[in-house]
PDB file of N, H, CA, C and O in Angstrom:
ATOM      1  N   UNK A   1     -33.531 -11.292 -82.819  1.00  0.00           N
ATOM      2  CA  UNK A   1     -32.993 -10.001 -82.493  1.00  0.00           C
ATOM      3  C   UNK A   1     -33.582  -8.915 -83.398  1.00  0.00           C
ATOM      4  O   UNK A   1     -33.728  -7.766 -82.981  1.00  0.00           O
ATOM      5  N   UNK A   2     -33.992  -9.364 -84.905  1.00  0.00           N
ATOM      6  H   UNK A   2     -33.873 -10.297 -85.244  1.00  0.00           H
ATOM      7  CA  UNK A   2     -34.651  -8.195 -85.198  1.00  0.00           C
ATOM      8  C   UNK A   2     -35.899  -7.862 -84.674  1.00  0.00           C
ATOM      9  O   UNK A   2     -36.644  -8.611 -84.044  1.00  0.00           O
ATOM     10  N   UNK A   3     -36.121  -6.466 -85.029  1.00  0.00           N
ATOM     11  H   UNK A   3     -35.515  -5.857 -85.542  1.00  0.00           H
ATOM     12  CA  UNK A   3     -37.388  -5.572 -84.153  1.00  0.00           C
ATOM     13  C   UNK A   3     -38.518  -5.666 -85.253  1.00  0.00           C
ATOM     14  O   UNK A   3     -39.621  -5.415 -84.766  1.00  0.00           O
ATOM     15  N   UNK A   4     -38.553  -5.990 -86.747  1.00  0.00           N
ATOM     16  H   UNK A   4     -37.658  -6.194 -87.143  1.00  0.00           H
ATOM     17  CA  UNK A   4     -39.742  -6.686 -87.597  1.00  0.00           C
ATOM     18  C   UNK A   4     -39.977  -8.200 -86.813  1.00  0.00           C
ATOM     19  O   UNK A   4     -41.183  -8.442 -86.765  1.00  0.00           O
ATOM     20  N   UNK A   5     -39.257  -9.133 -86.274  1.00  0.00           N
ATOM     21  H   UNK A   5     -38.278  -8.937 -86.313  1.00  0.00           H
ATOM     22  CA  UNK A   5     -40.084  -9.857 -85.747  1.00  0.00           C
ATOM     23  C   UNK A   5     -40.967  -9.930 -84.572  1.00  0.00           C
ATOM     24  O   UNK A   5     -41.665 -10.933 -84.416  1.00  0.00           O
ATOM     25  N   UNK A   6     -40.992  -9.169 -83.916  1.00  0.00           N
ATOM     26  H   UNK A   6     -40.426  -8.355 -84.043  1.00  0.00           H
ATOM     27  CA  UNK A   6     -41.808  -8.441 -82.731  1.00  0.00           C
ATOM     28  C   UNK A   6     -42.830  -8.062 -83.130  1.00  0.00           C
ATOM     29  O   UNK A   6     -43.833  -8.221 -82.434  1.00  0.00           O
ATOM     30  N   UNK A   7     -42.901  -7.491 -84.274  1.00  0.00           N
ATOM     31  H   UNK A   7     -42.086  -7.361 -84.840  1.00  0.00           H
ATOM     32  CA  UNK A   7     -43.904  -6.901 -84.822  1.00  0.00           C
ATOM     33  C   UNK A   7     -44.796  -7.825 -85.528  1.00  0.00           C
ATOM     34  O   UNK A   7     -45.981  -7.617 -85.787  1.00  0.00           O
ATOM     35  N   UNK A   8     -43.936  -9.123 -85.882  1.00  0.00           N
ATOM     36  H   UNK A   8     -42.974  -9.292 -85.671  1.00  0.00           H
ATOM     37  CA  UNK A   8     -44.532  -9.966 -86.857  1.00  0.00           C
ATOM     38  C   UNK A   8     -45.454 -10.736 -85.875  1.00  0.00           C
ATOM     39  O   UNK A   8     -46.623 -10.831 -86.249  1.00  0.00           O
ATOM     40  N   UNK A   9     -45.093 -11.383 -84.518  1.00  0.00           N
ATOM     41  H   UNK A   9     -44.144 -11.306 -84.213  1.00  0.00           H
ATOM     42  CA  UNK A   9     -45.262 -12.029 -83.236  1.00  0.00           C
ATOM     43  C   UNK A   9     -46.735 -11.080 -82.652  1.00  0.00           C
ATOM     44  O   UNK A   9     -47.572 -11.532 -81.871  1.00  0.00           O
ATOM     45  N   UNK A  10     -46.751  -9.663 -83.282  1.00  0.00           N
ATOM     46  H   UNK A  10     -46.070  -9.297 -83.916  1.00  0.00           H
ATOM     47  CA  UNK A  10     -48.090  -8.944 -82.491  1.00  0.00           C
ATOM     48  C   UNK A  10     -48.727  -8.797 -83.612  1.00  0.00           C
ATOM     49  O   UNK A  10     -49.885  -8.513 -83.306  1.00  0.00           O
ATOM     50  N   UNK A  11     -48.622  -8.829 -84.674  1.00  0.00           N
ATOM     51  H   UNK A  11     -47.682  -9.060 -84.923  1.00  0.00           H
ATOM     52  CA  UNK A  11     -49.779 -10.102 -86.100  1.00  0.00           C
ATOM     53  C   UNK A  11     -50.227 -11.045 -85.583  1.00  0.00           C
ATOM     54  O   UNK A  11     -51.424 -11.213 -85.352  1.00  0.00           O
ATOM     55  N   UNK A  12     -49.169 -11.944 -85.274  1.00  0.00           N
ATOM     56  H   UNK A  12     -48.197 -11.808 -85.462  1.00  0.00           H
ATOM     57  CA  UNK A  12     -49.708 -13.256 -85.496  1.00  0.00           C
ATOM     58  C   UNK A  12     -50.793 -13.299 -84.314  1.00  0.00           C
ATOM     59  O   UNK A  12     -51.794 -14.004 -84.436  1.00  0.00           O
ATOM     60  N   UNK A  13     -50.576 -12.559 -83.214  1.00  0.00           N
ATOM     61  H   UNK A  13     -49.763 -11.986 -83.114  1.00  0.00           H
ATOM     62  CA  UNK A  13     -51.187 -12.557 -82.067  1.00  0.00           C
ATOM     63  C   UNK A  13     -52.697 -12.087 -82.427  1.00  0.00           C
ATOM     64  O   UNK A  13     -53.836 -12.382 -82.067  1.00  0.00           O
ATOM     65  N   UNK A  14     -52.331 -11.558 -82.964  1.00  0.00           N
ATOM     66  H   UNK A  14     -51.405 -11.317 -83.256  1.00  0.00           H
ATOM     67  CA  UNK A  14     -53.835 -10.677 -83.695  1.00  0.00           C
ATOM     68  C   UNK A  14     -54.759 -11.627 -85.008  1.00  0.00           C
ATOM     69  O   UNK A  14     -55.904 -11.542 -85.452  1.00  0.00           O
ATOM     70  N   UNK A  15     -54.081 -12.138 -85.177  1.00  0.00           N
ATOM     71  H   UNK A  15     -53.151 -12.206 -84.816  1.00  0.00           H
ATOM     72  CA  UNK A  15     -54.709 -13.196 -86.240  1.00  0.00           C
ATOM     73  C   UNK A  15     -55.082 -14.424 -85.562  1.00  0.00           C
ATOM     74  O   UNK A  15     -56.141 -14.924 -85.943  1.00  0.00           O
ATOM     75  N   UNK A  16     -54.313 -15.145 -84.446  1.00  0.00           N
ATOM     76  H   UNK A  16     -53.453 -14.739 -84.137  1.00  0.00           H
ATOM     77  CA  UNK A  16     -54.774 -15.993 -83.465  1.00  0.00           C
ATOM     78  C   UNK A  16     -56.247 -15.296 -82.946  1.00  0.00           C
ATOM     79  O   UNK A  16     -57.292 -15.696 -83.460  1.00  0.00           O
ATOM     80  N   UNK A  17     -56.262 -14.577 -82.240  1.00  0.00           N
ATOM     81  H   UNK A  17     -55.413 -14.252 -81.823  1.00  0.00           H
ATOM     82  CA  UNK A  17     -57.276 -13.951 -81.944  1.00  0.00           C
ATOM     83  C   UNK A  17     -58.875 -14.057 -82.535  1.00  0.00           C
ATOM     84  O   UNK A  17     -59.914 -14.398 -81.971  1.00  0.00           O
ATOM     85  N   UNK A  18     -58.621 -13.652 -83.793  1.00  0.00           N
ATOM     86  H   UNK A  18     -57.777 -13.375 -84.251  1.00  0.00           H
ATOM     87  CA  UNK A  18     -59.546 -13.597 -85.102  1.00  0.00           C
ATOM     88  C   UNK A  18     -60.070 -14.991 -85.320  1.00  0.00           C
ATOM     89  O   UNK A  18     -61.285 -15.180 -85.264  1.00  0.00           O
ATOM     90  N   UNK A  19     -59.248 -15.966 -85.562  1.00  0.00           N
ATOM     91  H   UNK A  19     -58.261 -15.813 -85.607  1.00  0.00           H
ATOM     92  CA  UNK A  19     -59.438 -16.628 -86.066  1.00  0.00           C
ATOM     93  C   UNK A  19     -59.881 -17.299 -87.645  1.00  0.00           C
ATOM     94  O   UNK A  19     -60.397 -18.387 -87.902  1.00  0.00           O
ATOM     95  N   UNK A  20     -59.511 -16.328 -88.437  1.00  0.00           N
ATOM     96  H   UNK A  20     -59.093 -15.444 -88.228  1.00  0.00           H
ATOM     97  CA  UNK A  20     -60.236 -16.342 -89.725  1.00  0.00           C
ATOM     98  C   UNK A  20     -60.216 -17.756 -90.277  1.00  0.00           C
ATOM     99  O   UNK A  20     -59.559 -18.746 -89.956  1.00  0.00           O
ATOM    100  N   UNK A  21     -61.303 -17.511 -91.372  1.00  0.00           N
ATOM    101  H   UNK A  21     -61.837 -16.707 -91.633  1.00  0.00           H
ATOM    102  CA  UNK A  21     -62.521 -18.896 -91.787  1.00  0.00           C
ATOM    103  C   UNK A  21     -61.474 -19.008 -92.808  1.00  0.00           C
ATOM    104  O   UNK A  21     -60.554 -19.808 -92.636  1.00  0.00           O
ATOM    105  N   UNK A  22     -61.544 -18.202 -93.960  1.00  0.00           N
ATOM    106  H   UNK A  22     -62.292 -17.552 -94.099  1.00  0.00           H
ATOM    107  CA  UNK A  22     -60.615 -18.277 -95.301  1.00  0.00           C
ATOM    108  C   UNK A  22     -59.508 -17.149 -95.629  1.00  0.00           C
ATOM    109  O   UNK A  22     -59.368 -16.093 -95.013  1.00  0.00           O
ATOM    110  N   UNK A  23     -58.781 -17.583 -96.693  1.00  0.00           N
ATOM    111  H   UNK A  23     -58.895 -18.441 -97.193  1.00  0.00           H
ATOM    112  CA  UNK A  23     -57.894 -16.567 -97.073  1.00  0.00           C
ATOM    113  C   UNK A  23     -57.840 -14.654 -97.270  1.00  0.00           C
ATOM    114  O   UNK A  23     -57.004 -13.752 -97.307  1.00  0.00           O
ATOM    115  N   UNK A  24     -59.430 -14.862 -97.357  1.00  0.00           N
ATOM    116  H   UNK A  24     -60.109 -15.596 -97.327  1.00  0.00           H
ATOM    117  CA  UNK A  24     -59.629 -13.188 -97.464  1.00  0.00           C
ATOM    118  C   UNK A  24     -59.852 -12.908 -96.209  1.00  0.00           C
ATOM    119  O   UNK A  24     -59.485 -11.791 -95.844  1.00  0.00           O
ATOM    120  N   UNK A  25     -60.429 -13.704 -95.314  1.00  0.00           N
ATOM    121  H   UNK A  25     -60.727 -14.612 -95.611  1.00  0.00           H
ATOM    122  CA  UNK A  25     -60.386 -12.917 -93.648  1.00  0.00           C
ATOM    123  C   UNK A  25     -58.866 -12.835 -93.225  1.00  0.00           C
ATOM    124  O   UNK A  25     -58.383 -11.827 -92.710  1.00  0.00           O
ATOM    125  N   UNK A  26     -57.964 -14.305 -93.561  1.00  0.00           N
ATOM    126  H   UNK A  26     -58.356 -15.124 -93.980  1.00  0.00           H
ATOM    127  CA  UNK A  26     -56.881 -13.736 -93.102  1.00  0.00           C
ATOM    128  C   UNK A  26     -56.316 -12.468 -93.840  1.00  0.00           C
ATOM    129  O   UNK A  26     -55.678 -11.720 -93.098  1.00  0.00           O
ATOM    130  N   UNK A  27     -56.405 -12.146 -94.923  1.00  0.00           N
ATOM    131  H   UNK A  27     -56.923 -12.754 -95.525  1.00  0.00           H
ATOM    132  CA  UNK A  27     -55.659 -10.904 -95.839  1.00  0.00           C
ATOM    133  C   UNK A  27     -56.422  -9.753 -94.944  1.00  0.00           C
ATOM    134  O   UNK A  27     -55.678  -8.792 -94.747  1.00  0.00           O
ATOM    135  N   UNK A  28     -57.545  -9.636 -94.438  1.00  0.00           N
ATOM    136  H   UNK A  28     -58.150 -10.416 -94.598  1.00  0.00           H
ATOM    137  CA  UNK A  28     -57.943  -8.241 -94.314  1.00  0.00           C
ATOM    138  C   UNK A  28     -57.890  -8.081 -92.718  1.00  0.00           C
ATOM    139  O   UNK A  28     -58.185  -7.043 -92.126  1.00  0.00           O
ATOM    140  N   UNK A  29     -57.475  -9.249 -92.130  1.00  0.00           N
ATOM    141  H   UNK A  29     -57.235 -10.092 -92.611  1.00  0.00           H
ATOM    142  CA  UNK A  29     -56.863  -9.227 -90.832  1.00  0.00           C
ATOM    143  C   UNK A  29     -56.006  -9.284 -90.418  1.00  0.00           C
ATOM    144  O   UNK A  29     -55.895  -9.027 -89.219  1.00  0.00           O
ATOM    145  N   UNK A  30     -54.890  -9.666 -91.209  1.00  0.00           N
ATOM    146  H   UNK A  30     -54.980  -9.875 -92.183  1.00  0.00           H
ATOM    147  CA  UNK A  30     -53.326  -9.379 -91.215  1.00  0.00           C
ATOM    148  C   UNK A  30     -53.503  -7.887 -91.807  1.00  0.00           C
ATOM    149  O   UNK A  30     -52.908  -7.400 -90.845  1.00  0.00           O
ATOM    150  N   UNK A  31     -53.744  -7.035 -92.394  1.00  0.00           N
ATOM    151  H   UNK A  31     -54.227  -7.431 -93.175  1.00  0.00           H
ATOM    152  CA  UNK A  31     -53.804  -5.716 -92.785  1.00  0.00           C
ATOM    153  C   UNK A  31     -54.226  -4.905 -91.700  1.00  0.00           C
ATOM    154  O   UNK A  31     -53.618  -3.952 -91.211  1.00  0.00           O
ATOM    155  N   UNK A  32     -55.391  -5.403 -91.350  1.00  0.00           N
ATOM    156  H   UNK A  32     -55.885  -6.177 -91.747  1.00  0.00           H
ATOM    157  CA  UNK A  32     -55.788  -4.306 -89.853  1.00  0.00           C
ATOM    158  C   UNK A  32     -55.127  -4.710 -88.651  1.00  0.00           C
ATOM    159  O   UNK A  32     -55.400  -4.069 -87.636  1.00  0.00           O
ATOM    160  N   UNK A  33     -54.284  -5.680 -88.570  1.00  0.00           N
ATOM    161  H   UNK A  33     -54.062  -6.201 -89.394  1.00  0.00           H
ATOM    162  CA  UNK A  33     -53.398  -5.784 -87.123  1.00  0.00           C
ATOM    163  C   UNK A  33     -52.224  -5.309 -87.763  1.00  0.00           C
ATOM    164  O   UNK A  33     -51.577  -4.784 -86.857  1.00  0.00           O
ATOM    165  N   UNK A  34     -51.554  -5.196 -88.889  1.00  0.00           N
ATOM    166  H   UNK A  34     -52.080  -5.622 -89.626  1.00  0.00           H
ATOM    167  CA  UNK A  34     -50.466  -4.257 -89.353  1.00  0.00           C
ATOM    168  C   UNK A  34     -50.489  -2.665 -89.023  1.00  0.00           C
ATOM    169  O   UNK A  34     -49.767  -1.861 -88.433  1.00  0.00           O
ATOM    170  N   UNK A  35     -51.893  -2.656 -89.832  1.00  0.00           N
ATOM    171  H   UNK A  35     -52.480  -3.309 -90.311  1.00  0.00           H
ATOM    172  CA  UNK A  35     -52.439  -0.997 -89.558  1.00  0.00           C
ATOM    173  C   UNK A  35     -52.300  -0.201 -88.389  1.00  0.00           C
ATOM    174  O   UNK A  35     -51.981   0.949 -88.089  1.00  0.00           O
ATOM    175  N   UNK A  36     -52.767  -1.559 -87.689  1.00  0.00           N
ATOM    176  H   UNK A  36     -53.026  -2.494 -87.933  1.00  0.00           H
ATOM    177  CA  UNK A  36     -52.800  -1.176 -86.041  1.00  0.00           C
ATOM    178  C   UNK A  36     -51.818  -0.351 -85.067  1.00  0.00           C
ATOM    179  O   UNK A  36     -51.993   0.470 -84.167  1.00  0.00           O
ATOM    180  N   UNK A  37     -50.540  -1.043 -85.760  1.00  0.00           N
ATOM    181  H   UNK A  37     -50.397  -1.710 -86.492  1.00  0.00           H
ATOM    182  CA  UNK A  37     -49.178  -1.232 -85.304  1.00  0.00           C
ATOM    183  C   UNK A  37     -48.872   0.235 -84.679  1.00  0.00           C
ATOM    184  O   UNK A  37     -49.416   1.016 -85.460  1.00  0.00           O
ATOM    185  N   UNK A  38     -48.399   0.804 -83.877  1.00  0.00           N
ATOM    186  H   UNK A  38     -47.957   0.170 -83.243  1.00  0.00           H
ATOM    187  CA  UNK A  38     -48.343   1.804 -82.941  1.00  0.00           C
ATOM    188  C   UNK A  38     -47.030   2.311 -83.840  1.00  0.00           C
ATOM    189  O   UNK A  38     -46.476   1.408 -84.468  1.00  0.00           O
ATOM    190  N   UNK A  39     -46.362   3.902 -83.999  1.00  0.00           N
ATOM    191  H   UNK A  39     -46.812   4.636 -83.489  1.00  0.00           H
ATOM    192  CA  UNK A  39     -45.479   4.439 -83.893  1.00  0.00           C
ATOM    193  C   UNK A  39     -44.692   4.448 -83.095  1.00  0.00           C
ATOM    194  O   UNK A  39     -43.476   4.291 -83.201  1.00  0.00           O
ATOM    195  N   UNK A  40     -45.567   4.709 -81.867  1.00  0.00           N
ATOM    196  H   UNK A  40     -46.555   4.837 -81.782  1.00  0.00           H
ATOM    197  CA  UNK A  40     -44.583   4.565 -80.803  1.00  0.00           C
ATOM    198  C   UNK A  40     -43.922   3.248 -80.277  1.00  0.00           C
ATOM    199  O   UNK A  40     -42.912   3.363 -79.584  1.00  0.00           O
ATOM    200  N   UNK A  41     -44.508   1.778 -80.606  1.00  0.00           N
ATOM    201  H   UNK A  41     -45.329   1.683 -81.169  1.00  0.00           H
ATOM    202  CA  UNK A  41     -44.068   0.887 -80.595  1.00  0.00           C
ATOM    203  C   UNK A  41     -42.890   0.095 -81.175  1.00  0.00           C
ATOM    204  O   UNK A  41     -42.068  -0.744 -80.806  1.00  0.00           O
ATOM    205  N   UNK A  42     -43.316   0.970 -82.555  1.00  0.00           N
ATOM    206  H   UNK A  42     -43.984   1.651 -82.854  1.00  0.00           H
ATOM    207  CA  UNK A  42     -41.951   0.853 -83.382  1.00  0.00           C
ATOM    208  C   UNK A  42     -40.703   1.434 -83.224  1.00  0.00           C
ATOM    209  O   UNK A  42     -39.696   0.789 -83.516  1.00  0.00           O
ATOM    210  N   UNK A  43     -40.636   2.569 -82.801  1.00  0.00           N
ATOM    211  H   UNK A  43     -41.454   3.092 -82.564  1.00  0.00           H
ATOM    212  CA  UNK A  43     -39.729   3.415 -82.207  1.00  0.00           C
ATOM    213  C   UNK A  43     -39.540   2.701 -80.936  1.00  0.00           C
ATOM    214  O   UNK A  43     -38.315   2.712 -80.813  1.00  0.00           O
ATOM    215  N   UNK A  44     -39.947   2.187 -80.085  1.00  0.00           N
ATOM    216  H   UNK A  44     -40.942   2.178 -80.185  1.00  0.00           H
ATOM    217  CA  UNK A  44     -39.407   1.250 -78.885  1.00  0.00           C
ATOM    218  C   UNK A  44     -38.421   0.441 -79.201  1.00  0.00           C
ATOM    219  O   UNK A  44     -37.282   0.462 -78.735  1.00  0.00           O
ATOM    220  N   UNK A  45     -38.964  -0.455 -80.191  1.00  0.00           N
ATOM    221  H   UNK A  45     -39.890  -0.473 -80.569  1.00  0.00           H
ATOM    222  CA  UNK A  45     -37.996  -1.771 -80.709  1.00  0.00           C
ATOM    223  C   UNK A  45     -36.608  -1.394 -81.200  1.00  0.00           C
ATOM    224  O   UNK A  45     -35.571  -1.988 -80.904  1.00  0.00           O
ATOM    225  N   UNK A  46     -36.763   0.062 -82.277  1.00  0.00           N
ATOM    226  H   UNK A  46     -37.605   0.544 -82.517  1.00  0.00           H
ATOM    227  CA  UNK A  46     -35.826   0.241 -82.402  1.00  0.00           C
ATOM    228  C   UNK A  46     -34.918   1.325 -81.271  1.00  0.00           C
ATOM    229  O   UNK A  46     -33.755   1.580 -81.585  1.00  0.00           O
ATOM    230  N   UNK A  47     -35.352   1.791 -80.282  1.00  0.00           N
ATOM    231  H   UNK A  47     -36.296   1.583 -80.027  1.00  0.00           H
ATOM    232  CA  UNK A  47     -34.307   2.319 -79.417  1.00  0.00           C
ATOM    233  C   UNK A  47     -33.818   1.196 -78.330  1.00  0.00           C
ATOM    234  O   UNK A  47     -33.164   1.310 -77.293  1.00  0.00           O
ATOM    235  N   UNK A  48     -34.332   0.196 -78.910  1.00  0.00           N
ATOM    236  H   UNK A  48     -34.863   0.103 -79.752  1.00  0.00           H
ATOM    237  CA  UNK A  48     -33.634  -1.757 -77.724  1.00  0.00           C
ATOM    238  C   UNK A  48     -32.664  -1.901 -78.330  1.00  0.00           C
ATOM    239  O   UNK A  48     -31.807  -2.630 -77.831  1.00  0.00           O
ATOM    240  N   UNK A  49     -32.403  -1.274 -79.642  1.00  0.00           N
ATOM    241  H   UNK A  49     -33.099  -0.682 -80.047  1.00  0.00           H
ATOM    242  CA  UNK A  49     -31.335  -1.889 -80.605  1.00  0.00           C
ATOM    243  C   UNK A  49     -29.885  -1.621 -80.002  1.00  0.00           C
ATOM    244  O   UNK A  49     -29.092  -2.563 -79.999  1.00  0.00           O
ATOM    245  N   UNK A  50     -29.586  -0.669 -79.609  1.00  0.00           N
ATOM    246  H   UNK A  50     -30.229   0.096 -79.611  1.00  0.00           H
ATOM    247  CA  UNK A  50     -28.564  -0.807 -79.150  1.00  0.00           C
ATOM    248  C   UNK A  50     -28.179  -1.970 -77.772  1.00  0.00           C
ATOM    249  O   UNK A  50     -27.279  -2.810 -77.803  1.00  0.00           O
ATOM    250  N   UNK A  51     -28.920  -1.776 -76.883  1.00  0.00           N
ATOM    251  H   UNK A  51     -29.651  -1.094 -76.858  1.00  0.00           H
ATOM    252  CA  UNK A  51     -29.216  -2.870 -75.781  1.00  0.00           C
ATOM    253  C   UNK A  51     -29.190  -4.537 -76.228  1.00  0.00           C
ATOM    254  O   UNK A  51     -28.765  -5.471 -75.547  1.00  0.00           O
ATOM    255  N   UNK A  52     -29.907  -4.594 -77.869  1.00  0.00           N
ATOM    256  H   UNK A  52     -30.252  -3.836 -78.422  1.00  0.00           H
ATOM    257  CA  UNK A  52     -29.877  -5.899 -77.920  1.00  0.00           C
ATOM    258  C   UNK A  52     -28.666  -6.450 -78.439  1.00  0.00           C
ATOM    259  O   UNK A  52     -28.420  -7.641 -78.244  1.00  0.00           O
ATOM    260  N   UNK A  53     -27.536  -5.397 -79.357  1.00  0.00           N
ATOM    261  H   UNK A  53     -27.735  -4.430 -79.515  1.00  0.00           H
ATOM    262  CA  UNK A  53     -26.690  -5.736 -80.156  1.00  0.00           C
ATOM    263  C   UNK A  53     -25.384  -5.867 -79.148  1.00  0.00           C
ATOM    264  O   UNK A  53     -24.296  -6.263 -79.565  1.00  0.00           O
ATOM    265  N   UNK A  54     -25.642  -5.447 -77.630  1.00  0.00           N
ATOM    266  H   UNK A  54     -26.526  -5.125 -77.291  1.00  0.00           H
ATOM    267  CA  UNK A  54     -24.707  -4.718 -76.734  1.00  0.00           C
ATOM    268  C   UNK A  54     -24.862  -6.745 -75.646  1.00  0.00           C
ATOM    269  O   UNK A  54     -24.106  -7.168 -74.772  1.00  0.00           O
ATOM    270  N   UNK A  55     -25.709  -7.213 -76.060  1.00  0.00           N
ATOM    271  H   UNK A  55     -26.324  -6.869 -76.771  1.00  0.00           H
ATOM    272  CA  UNK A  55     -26.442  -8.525 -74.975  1.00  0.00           C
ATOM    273  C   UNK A  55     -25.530  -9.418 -76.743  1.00  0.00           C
ATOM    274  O   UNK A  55     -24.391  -9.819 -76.504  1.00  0.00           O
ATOM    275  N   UNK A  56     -25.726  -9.512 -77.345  1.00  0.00           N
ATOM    276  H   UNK A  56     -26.652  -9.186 -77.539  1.00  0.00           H
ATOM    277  CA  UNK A  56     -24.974 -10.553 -78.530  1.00  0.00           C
ATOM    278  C   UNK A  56     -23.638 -10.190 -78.112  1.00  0.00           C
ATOM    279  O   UNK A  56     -22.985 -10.969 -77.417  1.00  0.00           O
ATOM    280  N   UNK A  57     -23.228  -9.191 -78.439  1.00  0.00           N
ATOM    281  H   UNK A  57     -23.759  -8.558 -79.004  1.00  0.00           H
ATOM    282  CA  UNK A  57     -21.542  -8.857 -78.088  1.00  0.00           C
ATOM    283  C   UNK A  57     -21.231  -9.972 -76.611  1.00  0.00           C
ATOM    284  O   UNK A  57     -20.657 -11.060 -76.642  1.00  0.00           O
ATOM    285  N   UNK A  58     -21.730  -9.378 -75.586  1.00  0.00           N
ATOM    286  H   UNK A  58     -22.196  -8.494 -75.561  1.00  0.00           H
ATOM    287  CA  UNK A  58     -21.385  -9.815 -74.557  1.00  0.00           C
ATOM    288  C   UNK A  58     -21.513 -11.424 -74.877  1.00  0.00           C
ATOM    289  O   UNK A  58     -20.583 -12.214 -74.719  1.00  0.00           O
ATOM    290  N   UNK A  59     -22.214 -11.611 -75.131  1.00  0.00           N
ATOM    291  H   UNK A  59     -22.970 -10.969 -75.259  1.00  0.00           H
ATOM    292  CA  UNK A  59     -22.798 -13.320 -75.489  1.00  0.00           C
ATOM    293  C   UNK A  59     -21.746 -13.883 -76.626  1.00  0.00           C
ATOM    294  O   UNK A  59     -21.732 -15.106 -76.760  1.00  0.00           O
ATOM    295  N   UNK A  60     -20.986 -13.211 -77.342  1.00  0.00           N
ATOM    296  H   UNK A  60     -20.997 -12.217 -77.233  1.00  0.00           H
ATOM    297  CA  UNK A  60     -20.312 -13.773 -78.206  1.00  0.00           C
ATOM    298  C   UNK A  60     -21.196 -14.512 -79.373  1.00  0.00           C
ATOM    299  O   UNK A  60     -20.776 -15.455 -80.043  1.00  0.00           O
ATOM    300  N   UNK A  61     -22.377 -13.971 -79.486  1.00  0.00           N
ATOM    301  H   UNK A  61     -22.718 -13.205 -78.941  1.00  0.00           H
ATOM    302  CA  UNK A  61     -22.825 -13.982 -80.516  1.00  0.00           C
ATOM    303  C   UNK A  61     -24.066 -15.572 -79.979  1.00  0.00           C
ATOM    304  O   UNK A  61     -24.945 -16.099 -80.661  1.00  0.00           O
ATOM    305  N   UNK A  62     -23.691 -15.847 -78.803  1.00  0.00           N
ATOM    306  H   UNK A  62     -22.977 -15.419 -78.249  1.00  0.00           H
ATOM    307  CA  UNK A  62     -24.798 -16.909 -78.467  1.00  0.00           C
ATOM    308  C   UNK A  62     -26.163 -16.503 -78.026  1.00  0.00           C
ATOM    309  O   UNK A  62     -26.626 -15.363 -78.054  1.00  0.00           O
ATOM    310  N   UNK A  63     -26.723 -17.563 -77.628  1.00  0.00           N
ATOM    311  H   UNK A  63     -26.347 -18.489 -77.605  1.00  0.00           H
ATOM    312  CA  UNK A  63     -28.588 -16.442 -77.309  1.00  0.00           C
ATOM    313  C   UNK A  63     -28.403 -16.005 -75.871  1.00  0.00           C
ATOM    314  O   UNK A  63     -27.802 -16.365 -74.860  1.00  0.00           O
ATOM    315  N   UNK A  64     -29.383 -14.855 -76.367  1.00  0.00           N
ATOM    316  H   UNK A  64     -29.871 -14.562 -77.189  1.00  0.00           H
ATOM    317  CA  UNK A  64     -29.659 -13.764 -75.704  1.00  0.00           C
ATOM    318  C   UNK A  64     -31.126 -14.096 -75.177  1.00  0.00           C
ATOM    319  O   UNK A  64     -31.677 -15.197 -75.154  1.00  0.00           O
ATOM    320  N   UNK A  65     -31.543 -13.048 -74.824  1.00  0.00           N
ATOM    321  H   UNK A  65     -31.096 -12.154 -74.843  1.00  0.00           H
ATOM    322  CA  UNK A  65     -33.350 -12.971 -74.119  1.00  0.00           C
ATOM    323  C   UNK A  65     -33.687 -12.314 -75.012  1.00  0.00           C
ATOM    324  O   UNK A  65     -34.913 -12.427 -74.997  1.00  0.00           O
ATOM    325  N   UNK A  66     -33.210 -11.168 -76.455  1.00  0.00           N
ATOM    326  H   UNK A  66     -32.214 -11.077 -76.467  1.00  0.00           H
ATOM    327  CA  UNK A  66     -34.018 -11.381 -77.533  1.00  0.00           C
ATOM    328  C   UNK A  66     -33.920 -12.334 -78.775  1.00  0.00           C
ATOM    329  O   UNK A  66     -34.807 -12.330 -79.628  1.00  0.00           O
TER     330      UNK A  66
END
């Protein structure tokens, strides 16, 4: 349900991608798919927040679709 793991999930996606050899490709490719990260994307996740906290309630706290 949090909106940092969404974000963490379009890293990792970005580092799958890459594929890096060693530790410094992953460091400077986890940095430029961070970098990447849209404003406006972030501001998405967090205007779901109400929607997602509103899907737990109803759920009684069981899973949801986030």
């Amino acid at each position: 349900m949090n909106p940092i793991e969404m974000l963490w999930i379009d890293v990792d996606k970005h580092v799958k991608q890459q594929n890096p050899k060693n530790i410094d490709e992953l460091y400077s490719i986890v940095q430029e798919a961070w970098n990447s990260i849209l404003a406006s994307r972030c501001a998405r996740l967090i205007e779901s927040m109400p929607r997602r906290c509103a899907a737990v309630i109803k759920n009684k706290g069981l899973h949801t679709k986030y």
